[in-house]
C-alpha positions as CSV (number, residue, x, y, z in Angstrom):
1,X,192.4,113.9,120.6
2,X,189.3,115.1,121.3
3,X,189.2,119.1,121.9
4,X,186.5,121.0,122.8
5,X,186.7,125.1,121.8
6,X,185.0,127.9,123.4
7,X,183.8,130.6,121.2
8,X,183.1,133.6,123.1
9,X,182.6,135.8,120.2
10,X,181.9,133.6,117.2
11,X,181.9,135.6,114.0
12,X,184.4,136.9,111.5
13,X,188.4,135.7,112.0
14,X,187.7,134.1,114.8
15,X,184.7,131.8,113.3
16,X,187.2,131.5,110.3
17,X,190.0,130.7,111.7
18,X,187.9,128.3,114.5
19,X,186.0,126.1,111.0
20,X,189.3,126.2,109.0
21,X,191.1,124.7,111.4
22,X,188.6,121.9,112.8
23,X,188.1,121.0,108.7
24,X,191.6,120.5,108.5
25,X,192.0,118.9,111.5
26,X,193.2,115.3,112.5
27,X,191.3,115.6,115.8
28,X,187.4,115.4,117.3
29,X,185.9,118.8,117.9
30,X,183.3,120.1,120.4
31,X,182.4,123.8,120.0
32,X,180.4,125.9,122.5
33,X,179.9,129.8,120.8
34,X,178.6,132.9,121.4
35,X,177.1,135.3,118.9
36,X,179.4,137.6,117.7
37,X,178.3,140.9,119.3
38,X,178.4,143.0,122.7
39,X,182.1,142.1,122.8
40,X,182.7,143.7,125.9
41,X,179.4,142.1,127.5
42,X,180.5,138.5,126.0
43,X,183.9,139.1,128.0
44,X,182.2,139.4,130.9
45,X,179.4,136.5,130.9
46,X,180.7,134.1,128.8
47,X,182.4,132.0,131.4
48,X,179.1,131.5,133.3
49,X,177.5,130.5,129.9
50,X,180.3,128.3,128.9
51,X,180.6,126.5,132.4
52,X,177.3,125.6,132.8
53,X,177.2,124.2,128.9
54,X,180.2,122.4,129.9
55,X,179.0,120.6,133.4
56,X,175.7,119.5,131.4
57,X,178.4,118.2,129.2
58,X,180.3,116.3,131.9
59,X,176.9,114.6,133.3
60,X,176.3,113.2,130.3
61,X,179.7,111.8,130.1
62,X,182.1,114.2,127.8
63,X,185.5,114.6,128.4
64,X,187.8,116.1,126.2
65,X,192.0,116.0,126.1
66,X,192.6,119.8,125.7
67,X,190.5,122.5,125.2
68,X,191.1,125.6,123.0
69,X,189.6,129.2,123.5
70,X,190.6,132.9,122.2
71,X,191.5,135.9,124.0
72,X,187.9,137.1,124.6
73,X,187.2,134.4,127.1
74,X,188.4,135.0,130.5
75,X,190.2,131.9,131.2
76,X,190.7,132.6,134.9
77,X,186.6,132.9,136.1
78,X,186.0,129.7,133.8
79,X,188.7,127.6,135.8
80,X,186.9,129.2,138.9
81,X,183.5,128.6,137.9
82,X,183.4,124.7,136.6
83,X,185.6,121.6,137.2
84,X,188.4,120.7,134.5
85,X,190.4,118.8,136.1
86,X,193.6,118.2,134.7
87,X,192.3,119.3,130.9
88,X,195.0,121.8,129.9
89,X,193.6,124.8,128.4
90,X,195.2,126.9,125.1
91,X,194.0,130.7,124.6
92,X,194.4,132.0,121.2
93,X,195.2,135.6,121.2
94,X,193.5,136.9,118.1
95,X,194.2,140.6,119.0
96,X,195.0,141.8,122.6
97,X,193.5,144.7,124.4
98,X,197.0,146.3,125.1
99,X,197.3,147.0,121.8
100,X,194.1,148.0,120.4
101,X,193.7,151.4,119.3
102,X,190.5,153.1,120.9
103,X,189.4,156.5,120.2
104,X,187.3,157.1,123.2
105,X,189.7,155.8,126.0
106,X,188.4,155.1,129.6
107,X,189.3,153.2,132.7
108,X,187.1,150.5,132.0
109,X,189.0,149.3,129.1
110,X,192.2,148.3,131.1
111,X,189.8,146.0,133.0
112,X,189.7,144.1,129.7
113,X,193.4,144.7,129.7
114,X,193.6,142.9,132.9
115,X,191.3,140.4,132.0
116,X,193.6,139.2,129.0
117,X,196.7,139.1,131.8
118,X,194.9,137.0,134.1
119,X,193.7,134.8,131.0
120,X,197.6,134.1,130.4
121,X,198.3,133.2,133.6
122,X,195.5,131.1,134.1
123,X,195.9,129.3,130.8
124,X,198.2,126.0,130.2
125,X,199.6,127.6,126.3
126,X,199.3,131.0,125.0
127,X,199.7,131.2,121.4
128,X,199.7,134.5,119.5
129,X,199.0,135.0,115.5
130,X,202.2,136.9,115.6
131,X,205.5,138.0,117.0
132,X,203.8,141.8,116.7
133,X,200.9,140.7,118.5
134,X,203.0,138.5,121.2
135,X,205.2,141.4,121.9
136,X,202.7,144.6,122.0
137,X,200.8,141.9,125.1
138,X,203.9,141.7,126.9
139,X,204.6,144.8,126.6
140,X,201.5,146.2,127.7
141,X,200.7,144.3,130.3
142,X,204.5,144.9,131.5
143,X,202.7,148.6,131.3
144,X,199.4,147.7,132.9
145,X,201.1,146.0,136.1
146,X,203.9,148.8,136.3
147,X,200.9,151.2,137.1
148,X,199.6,149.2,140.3
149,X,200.0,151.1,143.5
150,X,201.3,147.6,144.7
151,X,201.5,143.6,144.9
152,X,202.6,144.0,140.9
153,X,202.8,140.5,139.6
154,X,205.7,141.5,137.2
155,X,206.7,137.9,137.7
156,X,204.0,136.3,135.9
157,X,205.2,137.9,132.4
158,X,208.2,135.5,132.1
159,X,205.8,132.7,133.1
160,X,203.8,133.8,130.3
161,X,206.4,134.2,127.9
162,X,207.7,130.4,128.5
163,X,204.6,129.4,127.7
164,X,203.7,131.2,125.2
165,X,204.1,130.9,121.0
166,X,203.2,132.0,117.9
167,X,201.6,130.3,115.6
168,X,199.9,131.9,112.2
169,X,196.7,131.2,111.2
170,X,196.4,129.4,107.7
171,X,194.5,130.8,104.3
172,X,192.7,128.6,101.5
173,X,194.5,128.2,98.7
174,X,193.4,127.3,95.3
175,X,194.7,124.3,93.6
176,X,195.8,126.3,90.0
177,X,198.2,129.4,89.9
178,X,197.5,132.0,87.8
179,X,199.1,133.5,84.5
180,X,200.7,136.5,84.9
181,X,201.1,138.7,81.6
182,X,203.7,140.7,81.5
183,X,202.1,143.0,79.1
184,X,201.9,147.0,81.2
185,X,199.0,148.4,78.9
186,X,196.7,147.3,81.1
187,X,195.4,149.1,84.3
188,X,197.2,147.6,87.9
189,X,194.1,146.3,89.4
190,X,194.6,147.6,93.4
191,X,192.6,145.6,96.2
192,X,192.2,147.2,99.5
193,X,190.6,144.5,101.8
194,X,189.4,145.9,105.4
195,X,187.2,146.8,108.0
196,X,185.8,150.0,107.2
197,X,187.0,151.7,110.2
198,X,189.7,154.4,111.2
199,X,192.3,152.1,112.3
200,X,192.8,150.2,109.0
201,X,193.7,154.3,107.4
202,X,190.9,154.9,105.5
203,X,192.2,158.5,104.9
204,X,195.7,157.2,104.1
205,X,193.7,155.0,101.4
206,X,191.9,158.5,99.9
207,X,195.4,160.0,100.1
208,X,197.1,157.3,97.8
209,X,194.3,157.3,95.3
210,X,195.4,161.0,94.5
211,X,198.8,160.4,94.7
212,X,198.3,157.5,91.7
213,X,195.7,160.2,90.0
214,X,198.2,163.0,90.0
215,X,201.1,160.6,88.3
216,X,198.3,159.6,86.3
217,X,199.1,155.6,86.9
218,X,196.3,153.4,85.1
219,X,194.6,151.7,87.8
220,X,191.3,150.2,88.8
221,X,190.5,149.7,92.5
222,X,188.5,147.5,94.8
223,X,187.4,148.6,98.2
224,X,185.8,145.8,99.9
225,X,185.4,144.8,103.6
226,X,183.2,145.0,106.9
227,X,180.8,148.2,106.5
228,X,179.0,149.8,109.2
229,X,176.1,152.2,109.9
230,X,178.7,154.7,110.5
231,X,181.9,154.6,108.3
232,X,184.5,157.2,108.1
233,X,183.7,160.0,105.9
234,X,186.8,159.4,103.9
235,X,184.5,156.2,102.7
236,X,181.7,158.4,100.6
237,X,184.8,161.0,99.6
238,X,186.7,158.2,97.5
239,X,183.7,157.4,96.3
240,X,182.5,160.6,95.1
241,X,186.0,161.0,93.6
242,X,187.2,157.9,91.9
243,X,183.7,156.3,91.3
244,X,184.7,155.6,87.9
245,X,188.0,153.8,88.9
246,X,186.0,151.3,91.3
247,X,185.1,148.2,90.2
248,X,184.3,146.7,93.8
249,X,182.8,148.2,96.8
250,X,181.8,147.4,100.3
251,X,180.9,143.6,101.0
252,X,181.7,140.8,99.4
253,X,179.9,137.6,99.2
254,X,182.7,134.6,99.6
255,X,182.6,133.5,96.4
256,X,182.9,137.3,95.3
257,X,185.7,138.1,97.4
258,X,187.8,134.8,96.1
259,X,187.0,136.3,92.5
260,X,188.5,139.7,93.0
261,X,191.3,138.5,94.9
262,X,192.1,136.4,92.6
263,X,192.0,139.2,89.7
264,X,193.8,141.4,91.6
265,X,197.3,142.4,90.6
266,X,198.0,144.2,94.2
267,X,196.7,143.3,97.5
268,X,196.8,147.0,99.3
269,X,197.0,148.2,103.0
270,X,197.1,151.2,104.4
271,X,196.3,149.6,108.4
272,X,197.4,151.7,111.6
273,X,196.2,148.5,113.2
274,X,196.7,145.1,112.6
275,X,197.9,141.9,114.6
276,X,198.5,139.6,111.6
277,X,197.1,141.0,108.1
278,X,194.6,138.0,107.2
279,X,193.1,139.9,104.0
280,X,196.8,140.5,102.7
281,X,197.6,136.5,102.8
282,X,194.6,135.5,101.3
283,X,195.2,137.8,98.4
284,X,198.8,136.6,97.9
285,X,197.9,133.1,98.2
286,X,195.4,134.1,95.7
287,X,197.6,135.3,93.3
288,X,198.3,139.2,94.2
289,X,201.6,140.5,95.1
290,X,201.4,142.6,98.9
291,X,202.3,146.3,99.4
292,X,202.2,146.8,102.7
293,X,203.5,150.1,105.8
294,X,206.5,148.7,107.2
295,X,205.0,148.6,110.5
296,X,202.6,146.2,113.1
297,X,202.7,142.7,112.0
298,X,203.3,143.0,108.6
299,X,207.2,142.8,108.4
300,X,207.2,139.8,110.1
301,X,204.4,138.4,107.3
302,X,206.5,140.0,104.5
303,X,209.7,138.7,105.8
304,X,208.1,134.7,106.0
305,X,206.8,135.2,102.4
306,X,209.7,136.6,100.7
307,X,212.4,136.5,103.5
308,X,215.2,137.9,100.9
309,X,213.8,139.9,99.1
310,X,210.6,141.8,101.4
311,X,212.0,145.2,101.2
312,X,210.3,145.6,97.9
313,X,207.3,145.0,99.4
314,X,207.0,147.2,102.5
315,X,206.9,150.9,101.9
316,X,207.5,153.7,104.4
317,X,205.4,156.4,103.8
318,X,202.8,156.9,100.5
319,X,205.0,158.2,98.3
320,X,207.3,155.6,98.8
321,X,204.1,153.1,98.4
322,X,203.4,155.2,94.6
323,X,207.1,154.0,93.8
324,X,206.7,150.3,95.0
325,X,203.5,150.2,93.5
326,X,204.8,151.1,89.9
327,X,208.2,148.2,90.6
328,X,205.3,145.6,91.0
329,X,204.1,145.8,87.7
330,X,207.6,145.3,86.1
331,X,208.4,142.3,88.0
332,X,209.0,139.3,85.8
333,X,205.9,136.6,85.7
334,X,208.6,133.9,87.4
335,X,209.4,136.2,90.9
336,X,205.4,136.5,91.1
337,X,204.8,132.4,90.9
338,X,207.7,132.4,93.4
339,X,206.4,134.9,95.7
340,X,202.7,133.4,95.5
341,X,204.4,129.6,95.7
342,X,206.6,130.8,99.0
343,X,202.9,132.1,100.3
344,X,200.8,129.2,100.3
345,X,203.6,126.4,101.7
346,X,203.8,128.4,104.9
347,X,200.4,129.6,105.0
348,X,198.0,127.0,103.6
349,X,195.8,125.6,106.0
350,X,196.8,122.3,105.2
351,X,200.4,123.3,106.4
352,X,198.8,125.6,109.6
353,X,196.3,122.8,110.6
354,X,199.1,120.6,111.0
355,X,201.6,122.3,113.0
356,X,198.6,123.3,115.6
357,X,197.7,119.8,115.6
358,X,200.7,118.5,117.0
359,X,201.7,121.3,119.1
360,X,198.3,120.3,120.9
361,X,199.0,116.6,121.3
362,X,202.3,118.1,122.7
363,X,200.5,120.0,124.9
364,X,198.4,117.4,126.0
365,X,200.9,114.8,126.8
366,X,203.0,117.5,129.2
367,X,199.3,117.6,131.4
């Protein structure tokens, strides 16, 4: 098939997730992008940009057999803007604007709320990274609509939901597993992989970091992720208090961040926010065994990975993390191959690629 994707905001997951795919892909791409900044602005404008890239395009002959987007485009103004015939058209929802946590609310936001609804209904598919992140949509906009003085379209959710799906995004996996020594003398080598901003619990972090320092667990700790101009203060605290446990910090160059995954003993999180929980996969496909809030996406993660046995990896509150983490390091070298093995056949992007692929050439052969 040849597919052509919109980019809106091309940077980080999204540009990840977008190159992954195509380079596992049986199909012929086209992508049109967008820098990856002024989000909200990109929201707005992009369907102007992308429908007058796309009928210079059609003059000179392209056509393509589907065409896939994320959540940041506004589906609905692109349909109005530019002729695409009967090309069906698949949003990927990334993150939704229901859901995401904004510390300076105002009523402009739900108009990006509104903009993701009318993206649904104007798209062909809607596929969602996870149940969580499905579910918190519906929801909200079942929330968003319910607050219209009147001509609510509360109909259009169980359109939506018909046409809707999840469908994870994949992780690279190296072709080697590890060896796991089952020796404890050693410090647990902690990753905590994140944006550096207040919904991914920065202070929760600091907090744990005592907790281990006042049970005086052996640990080393890498703190790696997306930093900013303007970072939580809890950022230079942990610094200024375990400098000398941190091996990592801030970051990472690719090759870099592969490295310390892959010497990591625990992949941490300590996330108020999260539709999926990208840096967690990577670092169990990598080798590293998750401890995770039982909360947001992460159950259902935890529950694909080790479906009988993902209690042991979901804690409920930090003290509760402190006794999970100290389980981990007497688990026997088999259950970690196992738990890594189970990782990367349902995430590998060999495995993700695929399953996209044909749910595309299913979608295309409904249009």
């Amino acid at each position: 098939m040849k597919i052509l994707s919109l980019q809106p905001f091309f940077g980080g997951s999204h540009r990840d997730f977008n190159d992954a795919w195509i380079t596992h892909s049986d199909h012929h791409w086209t992508v049109l992008a967008l820098p990856d900044r002024h989000w909200k602005w990109r929201m707005r404008h992009a369907p102007l940009v992308f429908a007058e890239q796309i009928s210079n395009l059609q003059l000179r002959g392209q056509r393509w057999d589907a065409i896939v987007c994320t959540d940041m485009l506004d589906v609905a103004a692109l349909k109005g803007l530019v002729q695409l015939g009967k090309t069906p058209v698949k949003v990927y929802f990334h993150e939704n604007q229901f859901a995401y946590p904004n510390r300076r609310h105002s009523t402009s936001d739900l108009h990006f709320a509104f903009t993701n609804f009318t993206t649904m209904v104007a798209a062909d598919e809607v596929w969602f990274n996870s149940e969580f992140n499905r579910t918190t949509t519906l929801e909200g906009a079942a929330g968003l609509l319910k607050r219209f003085p009147d001509f609510r379209p509360l109909n259009r959710l169980d359109q939506i939901r018909q046409k809707s799906s999840v469908q994870w995004p994949g992780v690279d996996v190296p072709t080697s597993l590890r060896e796991y020594d089952s020796s404890n003398t050693r410090p647990i080598v902690i990753s905590w992989a994140a944006r550096w901003e207040h919904d991914k619990g920065p202070d929760q972090l600091e907090a744990f970091l005592h907790l281990l320092k006042n049970q005086k667990i052996n640990f080393r700790i890498n703190i790696i992720g997306q930093s900013y101009a303007q970072q939580p203060p809890a950022f230079s605290r942990i610094k200024t208090t375990f400098g000398e446990k941190i091996d990592a910090w801030g970051f990472q160059p690719i090759d870099k961040f592969w490295a310390i995954l892959e010497a990591t003993d625990v992949i941490f999180s300590t996330a108020d926010h999260e539709f999926f929980g990208l840096s967690v996969v990577q670092g169990t496909a990598r080798g590293a065994l998750p401890l995770v809030p039982n909360r947001l996406a992460y159950p259902e993660v935890i529950r694909a990975i080790a479906p009988d046995d993902s209690a042991r990896f979901l804690y409920q509150d930090l003290n509760d993390a402190v006794e999970k983490l100290k389980s981990l390091t007497t688990l026997p070298p088999q259950i970690k191959r196992a738990i890594v093995t189970d990782c990367r056949k349902r995430f590998a992007w060999e495995t993700r690629s695929t399953a996209m692929d044909n749910a595309l050439r299913r979608m295309g052969q409904r249009s």
